[in-house]
N, CA, C and O of each residue as an XYZ file, in Angstrom:
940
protein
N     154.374     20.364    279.179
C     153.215     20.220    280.068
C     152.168     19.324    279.403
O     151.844     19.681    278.270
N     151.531     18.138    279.933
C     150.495     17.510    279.618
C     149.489     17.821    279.354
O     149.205     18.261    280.468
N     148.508     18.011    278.713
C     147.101     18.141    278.714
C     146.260     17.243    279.282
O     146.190     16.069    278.917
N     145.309     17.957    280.575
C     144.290     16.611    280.999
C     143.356     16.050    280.322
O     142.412     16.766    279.987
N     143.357     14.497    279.900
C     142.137     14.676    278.690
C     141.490     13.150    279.801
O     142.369     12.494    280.360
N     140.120     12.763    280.000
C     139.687     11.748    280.664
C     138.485     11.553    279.537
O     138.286     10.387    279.195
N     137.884     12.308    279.090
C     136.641     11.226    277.764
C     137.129     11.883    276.740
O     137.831     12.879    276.570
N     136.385     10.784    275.839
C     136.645     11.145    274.609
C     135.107     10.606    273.528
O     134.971      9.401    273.319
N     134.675     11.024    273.281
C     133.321     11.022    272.586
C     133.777     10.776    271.439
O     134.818     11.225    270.960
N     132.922      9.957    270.883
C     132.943      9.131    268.815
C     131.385      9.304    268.446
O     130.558      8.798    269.204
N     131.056      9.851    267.552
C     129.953      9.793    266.574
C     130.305      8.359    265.849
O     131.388      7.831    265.594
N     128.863      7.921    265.607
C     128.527      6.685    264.998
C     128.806      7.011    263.781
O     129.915      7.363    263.380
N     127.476      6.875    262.923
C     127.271      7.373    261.544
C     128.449      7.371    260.690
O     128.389      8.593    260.551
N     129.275      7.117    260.129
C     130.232      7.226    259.216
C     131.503      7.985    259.952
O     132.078      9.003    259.568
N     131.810      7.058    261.312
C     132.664      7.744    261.727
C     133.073      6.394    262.377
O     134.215      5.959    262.232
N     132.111      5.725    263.109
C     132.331      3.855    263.034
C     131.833      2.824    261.921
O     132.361      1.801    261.485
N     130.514      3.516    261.588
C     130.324      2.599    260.217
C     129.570      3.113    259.204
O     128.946      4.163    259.356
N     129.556      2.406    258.049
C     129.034      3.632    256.815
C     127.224      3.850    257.279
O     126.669      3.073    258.056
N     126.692      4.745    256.792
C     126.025      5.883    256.772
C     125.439      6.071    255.192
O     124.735      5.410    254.429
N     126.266      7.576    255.154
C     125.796      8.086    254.197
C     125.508      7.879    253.116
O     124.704      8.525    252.444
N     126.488      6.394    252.601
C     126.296      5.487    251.208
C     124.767      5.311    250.973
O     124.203      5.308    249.879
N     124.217      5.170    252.166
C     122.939      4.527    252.075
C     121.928      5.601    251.532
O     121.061      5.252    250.730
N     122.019      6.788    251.922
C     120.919      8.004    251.838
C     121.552      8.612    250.045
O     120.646      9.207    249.462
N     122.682      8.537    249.337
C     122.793      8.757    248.435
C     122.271      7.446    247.336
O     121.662      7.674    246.290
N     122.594      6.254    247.749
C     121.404      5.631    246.855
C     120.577      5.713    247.004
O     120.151      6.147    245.934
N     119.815      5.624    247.620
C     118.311      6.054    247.667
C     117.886      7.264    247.108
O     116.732      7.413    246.708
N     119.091      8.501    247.031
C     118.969      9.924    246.278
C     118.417      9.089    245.159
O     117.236      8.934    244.845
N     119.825      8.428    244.457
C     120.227      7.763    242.995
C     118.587      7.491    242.674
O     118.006      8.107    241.781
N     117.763      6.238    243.734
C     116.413      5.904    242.687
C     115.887      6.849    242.788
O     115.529      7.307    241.703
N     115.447      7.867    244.276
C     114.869      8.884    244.289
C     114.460      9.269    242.800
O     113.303      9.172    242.391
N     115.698      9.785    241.912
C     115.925     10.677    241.087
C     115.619     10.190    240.170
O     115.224     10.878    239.228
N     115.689      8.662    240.078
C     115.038      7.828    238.559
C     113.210      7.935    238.643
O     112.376      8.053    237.746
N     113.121      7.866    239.644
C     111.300      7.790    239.964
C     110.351      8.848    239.410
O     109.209      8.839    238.951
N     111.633     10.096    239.725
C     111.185     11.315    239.194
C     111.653     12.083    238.277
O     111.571     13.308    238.361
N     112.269     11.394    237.168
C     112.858     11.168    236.175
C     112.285     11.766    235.226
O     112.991     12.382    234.428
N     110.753     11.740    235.050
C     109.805     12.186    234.213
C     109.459     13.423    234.083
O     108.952     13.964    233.100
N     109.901     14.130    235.679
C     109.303     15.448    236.065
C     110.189     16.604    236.070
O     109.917     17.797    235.934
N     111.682     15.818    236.317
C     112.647     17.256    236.900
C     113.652     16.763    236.250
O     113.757     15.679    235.677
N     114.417     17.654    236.375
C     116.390     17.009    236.235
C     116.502     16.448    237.969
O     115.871     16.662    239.004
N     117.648     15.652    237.572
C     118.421     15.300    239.191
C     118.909     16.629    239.414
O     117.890     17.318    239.451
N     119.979     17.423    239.595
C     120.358     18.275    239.855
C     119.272     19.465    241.096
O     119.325     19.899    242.247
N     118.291     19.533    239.741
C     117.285     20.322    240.466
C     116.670     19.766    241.548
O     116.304     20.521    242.448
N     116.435     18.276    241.660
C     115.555     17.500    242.313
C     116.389     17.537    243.584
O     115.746     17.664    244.626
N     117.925     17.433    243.691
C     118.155     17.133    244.635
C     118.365     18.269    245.747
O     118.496     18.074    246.955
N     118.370     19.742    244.945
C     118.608     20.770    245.362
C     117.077     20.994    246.166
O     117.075     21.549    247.264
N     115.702     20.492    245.501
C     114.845     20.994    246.774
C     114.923     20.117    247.447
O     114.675     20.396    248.620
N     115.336     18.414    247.122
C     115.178     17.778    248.557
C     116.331     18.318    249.295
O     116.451     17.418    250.126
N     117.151     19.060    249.538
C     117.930     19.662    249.974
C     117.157     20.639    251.338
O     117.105     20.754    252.563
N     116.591     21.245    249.907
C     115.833     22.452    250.941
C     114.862     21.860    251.760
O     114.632     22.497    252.788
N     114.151     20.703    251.583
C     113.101     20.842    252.081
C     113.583     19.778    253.519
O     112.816     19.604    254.466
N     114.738     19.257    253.451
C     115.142     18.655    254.592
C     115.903     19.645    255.203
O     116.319     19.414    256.338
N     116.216     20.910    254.564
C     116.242     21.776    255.615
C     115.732     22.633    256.654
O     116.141     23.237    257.645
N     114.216     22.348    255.743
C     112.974     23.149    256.263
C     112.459     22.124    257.135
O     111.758     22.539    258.057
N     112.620     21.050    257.068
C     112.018     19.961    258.066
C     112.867     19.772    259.368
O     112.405     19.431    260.457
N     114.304     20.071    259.063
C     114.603     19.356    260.383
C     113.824     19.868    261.968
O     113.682     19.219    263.004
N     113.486     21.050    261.688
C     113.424     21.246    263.274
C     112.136     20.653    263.794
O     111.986     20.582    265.014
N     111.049     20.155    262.852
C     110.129     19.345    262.830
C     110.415     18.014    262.940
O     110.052     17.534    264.014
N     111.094     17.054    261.973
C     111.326     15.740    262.223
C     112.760     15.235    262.837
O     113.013     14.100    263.241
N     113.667     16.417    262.803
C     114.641     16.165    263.497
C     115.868     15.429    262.554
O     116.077     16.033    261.502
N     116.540     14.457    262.735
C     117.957     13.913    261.693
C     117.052     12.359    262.037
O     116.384     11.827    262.923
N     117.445     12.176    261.003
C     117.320     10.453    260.475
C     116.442      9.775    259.206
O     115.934     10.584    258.430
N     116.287      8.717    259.015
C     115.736      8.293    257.806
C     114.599      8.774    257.794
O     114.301      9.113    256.648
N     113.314      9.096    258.987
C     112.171      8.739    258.985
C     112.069     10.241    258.195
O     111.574     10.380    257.077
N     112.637     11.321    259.009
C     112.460     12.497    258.064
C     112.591     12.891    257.025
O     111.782     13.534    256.356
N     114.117     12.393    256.637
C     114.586     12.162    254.872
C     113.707     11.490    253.924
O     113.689     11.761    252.723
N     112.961     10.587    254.499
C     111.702     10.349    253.811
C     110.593     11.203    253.867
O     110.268     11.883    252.894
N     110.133     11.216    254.672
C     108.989     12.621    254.624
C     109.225     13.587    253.593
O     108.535     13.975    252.650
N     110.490     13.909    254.048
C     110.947     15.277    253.091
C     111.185     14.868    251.207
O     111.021     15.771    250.386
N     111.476     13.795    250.865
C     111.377     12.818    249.925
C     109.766     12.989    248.990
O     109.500     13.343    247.842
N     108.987     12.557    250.104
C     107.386     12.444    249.875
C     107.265     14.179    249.742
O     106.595     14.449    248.745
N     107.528     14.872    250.152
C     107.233     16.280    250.410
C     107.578     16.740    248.989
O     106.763     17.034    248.114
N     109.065     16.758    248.886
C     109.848     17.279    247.735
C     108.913     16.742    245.937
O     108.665     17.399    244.926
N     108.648     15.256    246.321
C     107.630     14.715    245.370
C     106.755     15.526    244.595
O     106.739     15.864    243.412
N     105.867     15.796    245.806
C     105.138     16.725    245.886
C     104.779     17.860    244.975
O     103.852     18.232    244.256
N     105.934     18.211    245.351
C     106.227     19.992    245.221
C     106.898     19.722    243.333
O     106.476     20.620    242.604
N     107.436     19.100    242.886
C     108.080     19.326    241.840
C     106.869     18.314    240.765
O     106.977     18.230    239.541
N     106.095     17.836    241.353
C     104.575     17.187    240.172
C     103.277     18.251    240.283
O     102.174     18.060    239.770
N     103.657     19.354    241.032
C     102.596     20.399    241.614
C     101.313     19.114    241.780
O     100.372     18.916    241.012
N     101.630     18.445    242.915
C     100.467     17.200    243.571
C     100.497     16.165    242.350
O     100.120     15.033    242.653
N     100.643     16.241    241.843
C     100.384     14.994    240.339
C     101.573     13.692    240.770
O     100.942     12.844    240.139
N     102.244     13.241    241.088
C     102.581     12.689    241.896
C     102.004     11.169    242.019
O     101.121     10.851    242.816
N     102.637     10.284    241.108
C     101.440      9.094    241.132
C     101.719      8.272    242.400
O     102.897      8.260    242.758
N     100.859      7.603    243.121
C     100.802      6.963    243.860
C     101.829      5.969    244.167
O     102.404      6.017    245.254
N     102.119      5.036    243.267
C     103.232      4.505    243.000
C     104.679      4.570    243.128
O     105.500      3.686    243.372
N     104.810      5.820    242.907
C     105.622      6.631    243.402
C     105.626      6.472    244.763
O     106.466      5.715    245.251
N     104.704      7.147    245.591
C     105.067      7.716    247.107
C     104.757      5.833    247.691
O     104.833      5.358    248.825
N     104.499      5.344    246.715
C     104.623      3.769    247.804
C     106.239      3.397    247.754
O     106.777      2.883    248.735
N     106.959      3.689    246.563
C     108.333      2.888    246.070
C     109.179      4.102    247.214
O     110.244      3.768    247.732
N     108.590      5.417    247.488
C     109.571      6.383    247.827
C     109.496      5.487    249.675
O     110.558      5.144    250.195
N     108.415      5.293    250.256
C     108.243      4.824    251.482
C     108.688      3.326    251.650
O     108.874      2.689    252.687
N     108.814      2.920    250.261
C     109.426      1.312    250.278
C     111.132      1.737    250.891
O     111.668      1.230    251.876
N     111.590      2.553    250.189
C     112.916      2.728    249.394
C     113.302      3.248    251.501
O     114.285      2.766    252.064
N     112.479      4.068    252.134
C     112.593      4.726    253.260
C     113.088      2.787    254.702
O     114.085      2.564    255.389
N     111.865      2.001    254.498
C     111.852      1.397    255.371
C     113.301      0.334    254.873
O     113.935     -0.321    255.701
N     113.570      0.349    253.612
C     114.697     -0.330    253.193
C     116.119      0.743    254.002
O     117.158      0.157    254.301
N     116.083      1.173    254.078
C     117.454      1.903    254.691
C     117.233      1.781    256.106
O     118.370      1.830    256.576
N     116.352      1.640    257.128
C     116.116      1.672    258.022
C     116.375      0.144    258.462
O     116.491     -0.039    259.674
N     116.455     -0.720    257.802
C     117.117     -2.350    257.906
C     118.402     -2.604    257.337
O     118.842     -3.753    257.374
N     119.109     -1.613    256.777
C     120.376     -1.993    256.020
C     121.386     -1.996    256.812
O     121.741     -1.082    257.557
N     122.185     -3.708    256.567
C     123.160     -3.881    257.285
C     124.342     -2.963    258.019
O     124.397     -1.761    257.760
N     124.915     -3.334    258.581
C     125.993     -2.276    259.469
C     127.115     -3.206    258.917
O     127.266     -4.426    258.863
N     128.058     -1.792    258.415
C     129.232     -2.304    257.848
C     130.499     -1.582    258.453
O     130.658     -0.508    257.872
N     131.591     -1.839    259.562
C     132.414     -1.014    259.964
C     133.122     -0.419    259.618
O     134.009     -1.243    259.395
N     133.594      0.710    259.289
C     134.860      1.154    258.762
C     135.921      0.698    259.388
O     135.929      0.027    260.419
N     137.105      1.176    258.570
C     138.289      0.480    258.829
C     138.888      1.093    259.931
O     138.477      2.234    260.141
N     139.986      0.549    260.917
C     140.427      0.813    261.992
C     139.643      1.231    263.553
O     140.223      1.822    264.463
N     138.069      0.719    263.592
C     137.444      1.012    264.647
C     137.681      0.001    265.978
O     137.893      0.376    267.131
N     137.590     -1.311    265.515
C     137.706     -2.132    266.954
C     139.031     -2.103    267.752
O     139.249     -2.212    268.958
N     139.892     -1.908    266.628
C     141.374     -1.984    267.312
C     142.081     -0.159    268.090
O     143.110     -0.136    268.766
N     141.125      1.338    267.726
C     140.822      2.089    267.894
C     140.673      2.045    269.425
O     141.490      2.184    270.336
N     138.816      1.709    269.385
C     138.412      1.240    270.679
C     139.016      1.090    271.506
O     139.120      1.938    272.392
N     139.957     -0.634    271.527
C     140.880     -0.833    272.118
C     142.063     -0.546    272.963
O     142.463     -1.012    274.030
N     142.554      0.487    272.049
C     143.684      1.123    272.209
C     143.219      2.059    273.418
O     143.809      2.112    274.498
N     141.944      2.876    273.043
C     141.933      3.598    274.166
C     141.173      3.465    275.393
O     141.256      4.341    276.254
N     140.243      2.169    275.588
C     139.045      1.902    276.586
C     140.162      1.984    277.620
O     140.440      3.167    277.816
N     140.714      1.363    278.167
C     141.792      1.511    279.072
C     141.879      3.029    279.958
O     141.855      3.215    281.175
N     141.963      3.780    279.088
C     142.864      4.985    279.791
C     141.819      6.428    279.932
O     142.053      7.521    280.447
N     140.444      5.831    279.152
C     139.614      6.597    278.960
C     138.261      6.790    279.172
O     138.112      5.913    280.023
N     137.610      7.079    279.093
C     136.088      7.025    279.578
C     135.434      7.295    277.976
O     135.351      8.345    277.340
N     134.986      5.797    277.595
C     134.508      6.102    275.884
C     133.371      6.591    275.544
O     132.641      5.636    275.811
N     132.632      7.477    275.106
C     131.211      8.102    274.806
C     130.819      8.119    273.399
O     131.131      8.825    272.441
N     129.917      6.969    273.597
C     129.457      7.095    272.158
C     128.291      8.635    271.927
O     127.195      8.577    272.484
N     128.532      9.485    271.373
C     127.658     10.389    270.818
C     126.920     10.759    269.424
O     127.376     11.655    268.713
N     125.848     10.086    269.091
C     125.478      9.806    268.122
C     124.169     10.895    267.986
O     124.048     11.394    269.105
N     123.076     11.498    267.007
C     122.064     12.139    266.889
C     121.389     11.442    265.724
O     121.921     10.802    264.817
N     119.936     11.732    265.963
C     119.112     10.956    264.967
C     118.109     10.026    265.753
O     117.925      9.964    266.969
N     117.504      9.313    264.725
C     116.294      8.708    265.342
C     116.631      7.621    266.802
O     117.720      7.075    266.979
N     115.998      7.550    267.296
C     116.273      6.562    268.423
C     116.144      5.258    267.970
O     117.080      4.608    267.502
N     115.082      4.887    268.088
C     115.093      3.423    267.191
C     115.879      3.180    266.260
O     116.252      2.096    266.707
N     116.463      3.292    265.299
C     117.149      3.329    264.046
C     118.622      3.608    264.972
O     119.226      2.588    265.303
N     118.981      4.429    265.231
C     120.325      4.625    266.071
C     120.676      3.435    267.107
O     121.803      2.939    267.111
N     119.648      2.998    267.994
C     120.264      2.065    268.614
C     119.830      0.480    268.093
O     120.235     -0.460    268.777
N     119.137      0.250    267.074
C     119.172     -0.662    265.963
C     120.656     -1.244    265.629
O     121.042     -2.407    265.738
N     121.514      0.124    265.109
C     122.433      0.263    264.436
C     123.758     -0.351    265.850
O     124.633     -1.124    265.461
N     123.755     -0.139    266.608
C     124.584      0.455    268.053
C     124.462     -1.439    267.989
O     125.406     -2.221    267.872
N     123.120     -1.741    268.100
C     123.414     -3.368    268.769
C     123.572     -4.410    267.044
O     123.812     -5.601    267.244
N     123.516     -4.220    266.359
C     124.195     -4.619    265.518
C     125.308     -4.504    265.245
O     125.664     -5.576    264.756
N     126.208     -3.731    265.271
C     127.639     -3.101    265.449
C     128.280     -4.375    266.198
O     128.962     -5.251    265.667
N     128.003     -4.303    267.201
C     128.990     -5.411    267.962
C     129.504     -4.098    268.945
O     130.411     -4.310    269.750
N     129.146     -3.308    268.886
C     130.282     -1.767    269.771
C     130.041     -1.988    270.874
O     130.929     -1.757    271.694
N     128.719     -2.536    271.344
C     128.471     -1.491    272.384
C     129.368     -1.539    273.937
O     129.747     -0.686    274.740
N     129.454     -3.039    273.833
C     130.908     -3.351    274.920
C     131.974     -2.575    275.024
O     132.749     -2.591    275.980
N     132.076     -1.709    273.835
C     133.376     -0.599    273.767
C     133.109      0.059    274.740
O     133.877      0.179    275.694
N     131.651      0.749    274.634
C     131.415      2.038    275.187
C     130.933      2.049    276.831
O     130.310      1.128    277.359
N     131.271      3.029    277.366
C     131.482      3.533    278.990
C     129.783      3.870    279.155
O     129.083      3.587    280.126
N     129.344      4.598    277.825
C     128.078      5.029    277.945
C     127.240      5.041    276.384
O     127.730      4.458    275.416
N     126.402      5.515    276.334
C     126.066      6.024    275.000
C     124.702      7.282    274.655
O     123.488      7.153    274.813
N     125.218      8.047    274.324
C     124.148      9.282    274.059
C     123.486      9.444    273.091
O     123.969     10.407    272.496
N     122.309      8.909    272.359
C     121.765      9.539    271.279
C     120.847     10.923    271.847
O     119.955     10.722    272.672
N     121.135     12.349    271.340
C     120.598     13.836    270.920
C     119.844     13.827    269.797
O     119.890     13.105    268.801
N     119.202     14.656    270.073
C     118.514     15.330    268.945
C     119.061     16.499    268.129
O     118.550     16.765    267.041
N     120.126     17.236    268.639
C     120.762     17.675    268.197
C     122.169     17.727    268.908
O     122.248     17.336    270.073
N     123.512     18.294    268.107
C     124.734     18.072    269.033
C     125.029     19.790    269.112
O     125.147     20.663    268.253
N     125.065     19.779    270.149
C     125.516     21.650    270.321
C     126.584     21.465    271.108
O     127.269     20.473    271.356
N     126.632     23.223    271.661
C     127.354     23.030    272.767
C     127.187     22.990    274.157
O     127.794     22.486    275.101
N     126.344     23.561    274.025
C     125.610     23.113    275.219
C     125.158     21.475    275.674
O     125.045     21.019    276.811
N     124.959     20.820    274.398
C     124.573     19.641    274.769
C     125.921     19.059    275.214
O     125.953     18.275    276.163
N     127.291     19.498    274.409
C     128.651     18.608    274.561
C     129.121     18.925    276.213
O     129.804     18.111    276.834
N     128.663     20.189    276.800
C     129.216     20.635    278.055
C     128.261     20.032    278.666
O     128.762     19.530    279.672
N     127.153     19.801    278.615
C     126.206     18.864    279.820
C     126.451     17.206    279.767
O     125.975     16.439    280.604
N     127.259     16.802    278.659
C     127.424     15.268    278.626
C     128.779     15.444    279.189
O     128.686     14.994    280.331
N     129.855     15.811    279.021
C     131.148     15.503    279.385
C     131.198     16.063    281.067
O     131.854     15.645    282.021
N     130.227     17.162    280.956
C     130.133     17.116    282.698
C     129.503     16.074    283.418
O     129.858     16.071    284.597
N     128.756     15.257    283.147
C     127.734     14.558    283.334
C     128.261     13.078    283.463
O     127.901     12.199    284.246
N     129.206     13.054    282.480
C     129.981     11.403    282.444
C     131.452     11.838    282.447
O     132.119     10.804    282.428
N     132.400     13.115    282.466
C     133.442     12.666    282.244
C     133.801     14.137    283.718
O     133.170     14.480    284.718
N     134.736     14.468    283.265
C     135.171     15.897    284.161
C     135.198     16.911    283.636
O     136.115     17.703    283.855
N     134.156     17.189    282.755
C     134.061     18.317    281.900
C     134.433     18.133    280.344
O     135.124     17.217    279.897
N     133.651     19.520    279.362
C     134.554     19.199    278.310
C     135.775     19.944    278.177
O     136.352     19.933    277.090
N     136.296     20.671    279.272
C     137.652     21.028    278.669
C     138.662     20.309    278.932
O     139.844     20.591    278.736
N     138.028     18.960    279.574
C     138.770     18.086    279.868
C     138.207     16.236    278.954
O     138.191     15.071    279.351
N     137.829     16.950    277.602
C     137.097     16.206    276.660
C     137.424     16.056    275.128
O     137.508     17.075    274.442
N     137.565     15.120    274.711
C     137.537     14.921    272.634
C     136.133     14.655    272.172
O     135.312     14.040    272.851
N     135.942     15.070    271.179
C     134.894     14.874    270.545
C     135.515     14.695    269.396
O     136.138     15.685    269.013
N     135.581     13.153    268.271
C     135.815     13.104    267.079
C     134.563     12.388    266.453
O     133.743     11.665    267.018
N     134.640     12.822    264.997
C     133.731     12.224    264.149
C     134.179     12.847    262.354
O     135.345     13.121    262.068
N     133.471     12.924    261.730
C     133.198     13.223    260.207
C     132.676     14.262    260.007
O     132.984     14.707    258.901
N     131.833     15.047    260.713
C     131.178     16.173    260.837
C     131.575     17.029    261.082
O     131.625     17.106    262.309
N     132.189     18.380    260.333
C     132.627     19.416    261.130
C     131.615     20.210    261.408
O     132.253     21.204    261.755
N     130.288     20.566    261.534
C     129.236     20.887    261.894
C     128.631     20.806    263.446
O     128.320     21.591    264.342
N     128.664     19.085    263.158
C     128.157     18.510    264.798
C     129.242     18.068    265.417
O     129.282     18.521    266.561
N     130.127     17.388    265.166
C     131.317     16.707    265.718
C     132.385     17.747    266.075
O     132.913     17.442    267.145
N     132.987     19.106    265.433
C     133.582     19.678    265.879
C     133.427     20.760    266.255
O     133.363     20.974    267.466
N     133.304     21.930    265.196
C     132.931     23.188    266.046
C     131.966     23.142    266.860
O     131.656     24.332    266.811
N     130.919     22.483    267.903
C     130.312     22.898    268.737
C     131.375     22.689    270.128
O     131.631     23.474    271.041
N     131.999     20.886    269.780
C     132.910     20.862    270.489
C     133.673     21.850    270.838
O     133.559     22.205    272.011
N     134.437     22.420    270.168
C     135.634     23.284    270.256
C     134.608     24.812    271.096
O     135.055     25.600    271.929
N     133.484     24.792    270.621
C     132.545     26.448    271.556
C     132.482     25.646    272.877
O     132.292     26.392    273.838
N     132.590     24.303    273.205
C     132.223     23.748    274.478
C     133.420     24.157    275.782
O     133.277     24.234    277.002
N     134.740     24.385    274.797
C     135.808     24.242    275.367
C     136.673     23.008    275.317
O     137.740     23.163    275.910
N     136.467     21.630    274.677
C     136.905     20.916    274.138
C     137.469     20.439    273.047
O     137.326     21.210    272.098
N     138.136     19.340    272.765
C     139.103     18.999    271.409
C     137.926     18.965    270.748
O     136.869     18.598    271.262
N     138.115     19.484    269.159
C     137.771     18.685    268.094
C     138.264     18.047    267.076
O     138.933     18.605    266.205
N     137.983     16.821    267.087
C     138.958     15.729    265.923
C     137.531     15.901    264.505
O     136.328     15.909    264.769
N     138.053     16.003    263.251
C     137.804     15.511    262.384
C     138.165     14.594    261.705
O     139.188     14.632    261.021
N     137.113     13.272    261.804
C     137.282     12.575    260.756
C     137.063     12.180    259.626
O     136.281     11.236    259.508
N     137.485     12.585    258.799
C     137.093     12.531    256.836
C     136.125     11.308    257.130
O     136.098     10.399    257.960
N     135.150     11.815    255.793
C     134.565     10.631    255.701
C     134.479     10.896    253.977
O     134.265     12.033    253.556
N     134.681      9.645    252.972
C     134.065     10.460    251.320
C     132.671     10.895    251.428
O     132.603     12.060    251.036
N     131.782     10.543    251.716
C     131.157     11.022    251.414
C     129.609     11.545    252.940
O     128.929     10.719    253.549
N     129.535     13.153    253.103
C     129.461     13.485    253.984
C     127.613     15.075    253.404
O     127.422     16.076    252.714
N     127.029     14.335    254.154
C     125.785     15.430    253.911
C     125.975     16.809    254.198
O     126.353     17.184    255.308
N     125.679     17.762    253.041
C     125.756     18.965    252.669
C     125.031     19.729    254.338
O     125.270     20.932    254.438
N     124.584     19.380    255.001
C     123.872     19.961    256.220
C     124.886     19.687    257.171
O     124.675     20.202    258.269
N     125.920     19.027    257.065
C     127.149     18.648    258.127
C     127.832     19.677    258.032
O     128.157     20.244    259.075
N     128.398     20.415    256.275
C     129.144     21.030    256.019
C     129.508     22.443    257.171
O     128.545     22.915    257.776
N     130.676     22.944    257.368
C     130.497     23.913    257.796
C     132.307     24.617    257.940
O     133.189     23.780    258.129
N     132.562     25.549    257.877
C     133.999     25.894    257.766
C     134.857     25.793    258.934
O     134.712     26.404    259.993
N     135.672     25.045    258.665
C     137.076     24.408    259.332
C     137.648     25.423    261.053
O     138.339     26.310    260.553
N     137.662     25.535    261.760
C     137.976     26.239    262.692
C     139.999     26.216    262.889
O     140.714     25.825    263.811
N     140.276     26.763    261.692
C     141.844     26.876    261.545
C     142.156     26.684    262.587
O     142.321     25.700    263.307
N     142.272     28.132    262.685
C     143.274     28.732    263.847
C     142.562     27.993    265.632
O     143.076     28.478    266.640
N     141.832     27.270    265.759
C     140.972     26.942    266.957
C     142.512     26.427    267.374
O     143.254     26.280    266.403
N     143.067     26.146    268.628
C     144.382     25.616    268.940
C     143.845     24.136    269.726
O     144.681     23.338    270.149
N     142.402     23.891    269.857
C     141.759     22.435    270.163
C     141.591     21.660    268.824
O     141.466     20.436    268.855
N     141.583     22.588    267.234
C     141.070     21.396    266.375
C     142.109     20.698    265.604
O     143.124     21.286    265.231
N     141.868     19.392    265.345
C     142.801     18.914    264.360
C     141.833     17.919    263.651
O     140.633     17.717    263.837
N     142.984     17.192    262.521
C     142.500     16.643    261.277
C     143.114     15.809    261.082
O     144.306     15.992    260.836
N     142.354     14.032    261.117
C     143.564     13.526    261.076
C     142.945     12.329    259.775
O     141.789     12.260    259.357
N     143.985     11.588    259.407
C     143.850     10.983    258.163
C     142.432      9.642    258.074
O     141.588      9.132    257.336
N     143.003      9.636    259.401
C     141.600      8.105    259.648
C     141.396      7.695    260.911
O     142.298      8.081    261.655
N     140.381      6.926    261.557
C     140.392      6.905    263.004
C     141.371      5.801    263.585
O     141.344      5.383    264.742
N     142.066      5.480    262.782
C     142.893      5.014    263.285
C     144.383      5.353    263.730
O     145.184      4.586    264.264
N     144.563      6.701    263.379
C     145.636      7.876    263.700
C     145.291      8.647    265.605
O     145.982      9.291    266.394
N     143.949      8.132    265.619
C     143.071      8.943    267.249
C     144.044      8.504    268.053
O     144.574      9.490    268.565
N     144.745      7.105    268.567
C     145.124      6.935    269.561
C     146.625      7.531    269.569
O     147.114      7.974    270.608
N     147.255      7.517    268.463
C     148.531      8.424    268.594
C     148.374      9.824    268.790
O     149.100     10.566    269.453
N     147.594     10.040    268.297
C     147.142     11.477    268.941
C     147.035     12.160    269.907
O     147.686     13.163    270.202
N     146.262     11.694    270.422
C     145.539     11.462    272.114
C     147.049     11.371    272.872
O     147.504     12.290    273.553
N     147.662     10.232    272.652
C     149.083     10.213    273.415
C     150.137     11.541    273.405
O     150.926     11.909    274.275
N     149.797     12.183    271.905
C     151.011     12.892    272.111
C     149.970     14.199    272.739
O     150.447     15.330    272.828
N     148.726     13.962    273.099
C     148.136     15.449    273.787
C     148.219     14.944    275.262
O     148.063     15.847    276.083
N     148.388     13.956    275.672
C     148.779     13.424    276.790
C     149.949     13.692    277.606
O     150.141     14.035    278.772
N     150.671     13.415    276.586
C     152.180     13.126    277.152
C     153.258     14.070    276.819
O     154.470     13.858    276.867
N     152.589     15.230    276.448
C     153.487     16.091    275.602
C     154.382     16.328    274.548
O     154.832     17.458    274.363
């Protein structure tokens, strides 16, 4: 028996092109700046926390990771904190917010394979500006059927988009790098979730694997999606 599948949703971010490289160098000077005050280890553990304590305030993207940056500063010079500092930390912020778009491997020919047979949804979260910065630099956007930037990805949000643009999500994929946002909400939506590895992937994505889910799978690279898809197709 076939499975009906008509969209299929892709996260941006290190799932079409790198990402996260960018927010770990910037850790890297982060950690030289404040070099004087803390260990890295420790340093990175409150900017940790404190972009955890921020998101529901600034939400996902650079502008907050900086804030929380300036914040974390802060907190580990008890205010002492030289000026200099919070200029190089806000330099270091608007520098990632211009850094080139670099594709990962197997995305255009991906695309390809499936625009045809599918209804493509880009689903991306994070800043708006900066997200669709990224989207028209890419060269993608001709791929896509539509495109969603959220503020956050739930499930609720995945069942109001795939109803909204496709025929539901139990009649929906959602792949990306994230098993956090990209899959298990998917899979509570009633839809596939694809994971796609990424090396290197933010500790706030993390979240445990949905084994036994009989919607999730794992596949080596996005360029394995369209054989996939076929054999959930075609039986």
């Amino acid at each position: 028996m076939t499975t009906p599948l008509t969209a299929i949703g892709l996260d941006a971010d290190d799932t079409l092109w790198h990402n996260e490289r960018f927010f770990a160098m910037t850790q890297a000077h982060f950690a030289e700046l404040l070099a004087d005050h803390t260990e890295k280890d420790h340093l990175m553990d409150r900017l940790l926390a404190a972009e955890r304590r921020n998101l529901p305030h600034y939400g996902f993207g650079i502008k907050g990771f900086t804030l929380s940056m300036i914040e974390t500063a802060i907190e580990v010079t008890d205010g002492k904190v030289p000026s200099q500092v919070i200029g190089e930390i806000l330099a270091a912020g608007r520098d990632m917010l211009s850094h080139p778009i670099e594709l990962l491997p197997h995305v255009e020919e991906t695309l390809d394979a499936l625009r045809d047979d599918f209804k493509l949804i880009l689903i991306t979260k994070g800043d708006l500006l900066d997200q669709s910065r990224k989207l028209a630099q890419s060269g993608l956007r001709d791929h896509f059927d539509a495109i969603e930037i959220v503020s956050h990805k739930t499930a609720a949000e995945y069942h109001e988009i795939f109803t909204r643009l496709g025929t539901g999500a139990d009649q929906g994929l959602m792949a990306g790098n994230s098993m956090a946002s990209d899959v298990v909400p998917m899979i509570d939506a009633g839809g596939w979730g694809v994971l796609i590895p990424h090396g290197l992937t933010w500790a706030i994505e993390h979240a445990n694997a949905p084994n036994h889910a009989p919607r999730f799978a794992e596949l080596a690279d996005l360029g394995a999606l369209p054989e996939f898809v076929r054999g959930l197709t075609q039986g």
